[in-house]
C-alpha positions as CSV (number, residue, x, y, z in Angstrom):
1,X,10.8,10.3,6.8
2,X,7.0,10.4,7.3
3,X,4.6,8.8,5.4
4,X,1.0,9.3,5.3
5,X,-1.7,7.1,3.2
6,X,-4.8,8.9,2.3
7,X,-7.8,8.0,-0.6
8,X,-9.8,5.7,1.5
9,X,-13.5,5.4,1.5
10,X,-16.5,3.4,0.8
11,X,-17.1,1.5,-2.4
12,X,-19.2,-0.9,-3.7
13,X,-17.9,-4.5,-4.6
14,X,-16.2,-4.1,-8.2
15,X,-15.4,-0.5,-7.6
16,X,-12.2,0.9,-7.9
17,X,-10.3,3.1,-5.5
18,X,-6.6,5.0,-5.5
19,X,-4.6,5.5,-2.7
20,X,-1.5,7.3,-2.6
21,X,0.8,7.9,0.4
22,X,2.7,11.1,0.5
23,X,6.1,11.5,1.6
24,X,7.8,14.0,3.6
25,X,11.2,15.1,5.8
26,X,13.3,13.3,3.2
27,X,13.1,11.9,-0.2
28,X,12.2,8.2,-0.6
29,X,13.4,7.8,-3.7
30,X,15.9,5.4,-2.5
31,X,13.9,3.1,-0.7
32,X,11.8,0.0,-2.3
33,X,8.1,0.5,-0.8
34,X,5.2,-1.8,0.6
35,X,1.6,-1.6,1.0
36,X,0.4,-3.4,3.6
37,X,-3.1,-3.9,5.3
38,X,-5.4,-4.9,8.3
39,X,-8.8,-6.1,8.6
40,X,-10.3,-5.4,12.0
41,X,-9.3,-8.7,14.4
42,X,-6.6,-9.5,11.6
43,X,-2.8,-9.2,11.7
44,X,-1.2,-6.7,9.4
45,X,-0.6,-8.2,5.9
46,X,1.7,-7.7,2.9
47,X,-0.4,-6.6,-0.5
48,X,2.3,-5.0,-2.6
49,X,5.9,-3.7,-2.8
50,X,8.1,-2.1,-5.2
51,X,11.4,-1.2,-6.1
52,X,13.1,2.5,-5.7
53,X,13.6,2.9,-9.4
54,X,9.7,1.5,-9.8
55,X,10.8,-1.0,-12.5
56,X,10.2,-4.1,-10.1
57,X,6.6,-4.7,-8.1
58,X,5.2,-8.0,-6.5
59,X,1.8,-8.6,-5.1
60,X,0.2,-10.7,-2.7
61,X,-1.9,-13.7,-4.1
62,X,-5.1,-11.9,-3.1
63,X,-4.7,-9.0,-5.2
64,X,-2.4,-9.8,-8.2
65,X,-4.2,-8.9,-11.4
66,X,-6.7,-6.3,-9.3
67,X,-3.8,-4.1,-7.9
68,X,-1.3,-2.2,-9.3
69,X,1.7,0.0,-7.2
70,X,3.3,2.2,-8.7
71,X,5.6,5.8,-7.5
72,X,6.4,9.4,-9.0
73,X,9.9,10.1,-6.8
74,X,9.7,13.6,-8.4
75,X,6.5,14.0,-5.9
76,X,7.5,11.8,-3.1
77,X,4.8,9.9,-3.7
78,X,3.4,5.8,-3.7
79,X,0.3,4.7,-5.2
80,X,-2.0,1.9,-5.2
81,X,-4.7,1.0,-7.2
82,X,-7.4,-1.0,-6.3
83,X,-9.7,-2.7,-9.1
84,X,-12.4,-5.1,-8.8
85,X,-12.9,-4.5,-5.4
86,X,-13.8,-7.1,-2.8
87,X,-15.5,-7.1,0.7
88,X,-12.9,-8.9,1.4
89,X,-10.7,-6.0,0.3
90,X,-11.9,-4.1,3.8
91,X,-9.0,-2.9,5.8
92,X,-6.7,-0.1,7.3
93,X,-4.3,0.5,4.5
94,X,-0.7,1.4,5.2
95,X,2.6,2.2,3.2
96,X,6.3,1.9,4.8
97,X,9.6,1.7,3.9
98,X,11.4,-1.6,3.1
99,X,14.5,-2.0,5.5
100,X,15.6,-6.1,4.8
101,X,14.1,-9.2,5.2
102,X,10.7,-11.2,3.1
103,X,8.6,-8.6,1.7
104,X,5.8,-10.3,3.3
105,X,7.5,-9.9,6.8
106,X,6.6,-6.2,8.1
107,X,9.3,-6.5,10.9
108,X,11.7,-5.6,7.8
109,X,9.3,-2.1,7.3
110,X,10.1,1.0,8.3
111,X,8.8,4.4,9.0
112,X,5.3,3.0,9.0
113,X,2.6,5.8,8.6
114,X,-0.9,6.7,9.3
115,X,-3.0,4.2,7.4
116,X,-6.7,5.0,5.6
117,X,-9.6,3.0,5.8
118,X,-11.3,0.9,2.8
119,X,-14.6,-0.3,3.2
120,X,-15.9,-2.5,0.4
121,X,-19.7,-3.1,0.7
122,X,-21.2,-5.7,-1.3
């Protein structure tokens, strides 16, 4: 399967933004999916994940209550919405499929795609 994230851009602090990452060779309805993210000189980190059937999601710390995953299987697709957006919020966005393991831990990831840039200015 490849994934590719895309709705990045540039938004003021407080803004909102809605990523989505778009599936294709192969359905992921099956698979639980994660967000994760990188701020330049920063390892990759976990922001959300959620189940195949969409009825379970966790979030990291530093966005619960501002984010919000969610998936339409019938169009292949993952979201994340971004609300009350923080300079801190700046990063390379990617999505992946969850394999095994921590949520947090992106060694259990696979099928990682091209991420998309959010820069929050304040």
């Amino acid at each position: 399967v490849q994934l590719q994230a895309y709705g990045g851009g540039l938004v003021q602090a407080g803004g909102s933004l809605r990523l989505s990452c778009a599936a294709s060779g192969r359905t992921i309805s099956r698979y639980d999916m994660g967000w994760f993210r990188q701020a330049a000189g920063k390892e990759r980190e976990f922001v959300a994940i959620i189940t195949w059937t969409g009825g379970s999601t966790f979030y990291a710390d530093s966005v619960k209550g501002r984010f919000i995953i969610s998936r339409d299987n019938a169009r292949n697709t993952v979201f994340l919405q971004m609300n009350s957006l923080k300079s801190e919020d700046t990063a390379v966005y990617y999505c992946a499929t969850w394999r095994s393991g921590s949520a947090y831990d992106e060694s259990g990831y696979r099928n990682w795609g091209q991420g998309t840039q959010v820069t929050v200015s304040s």
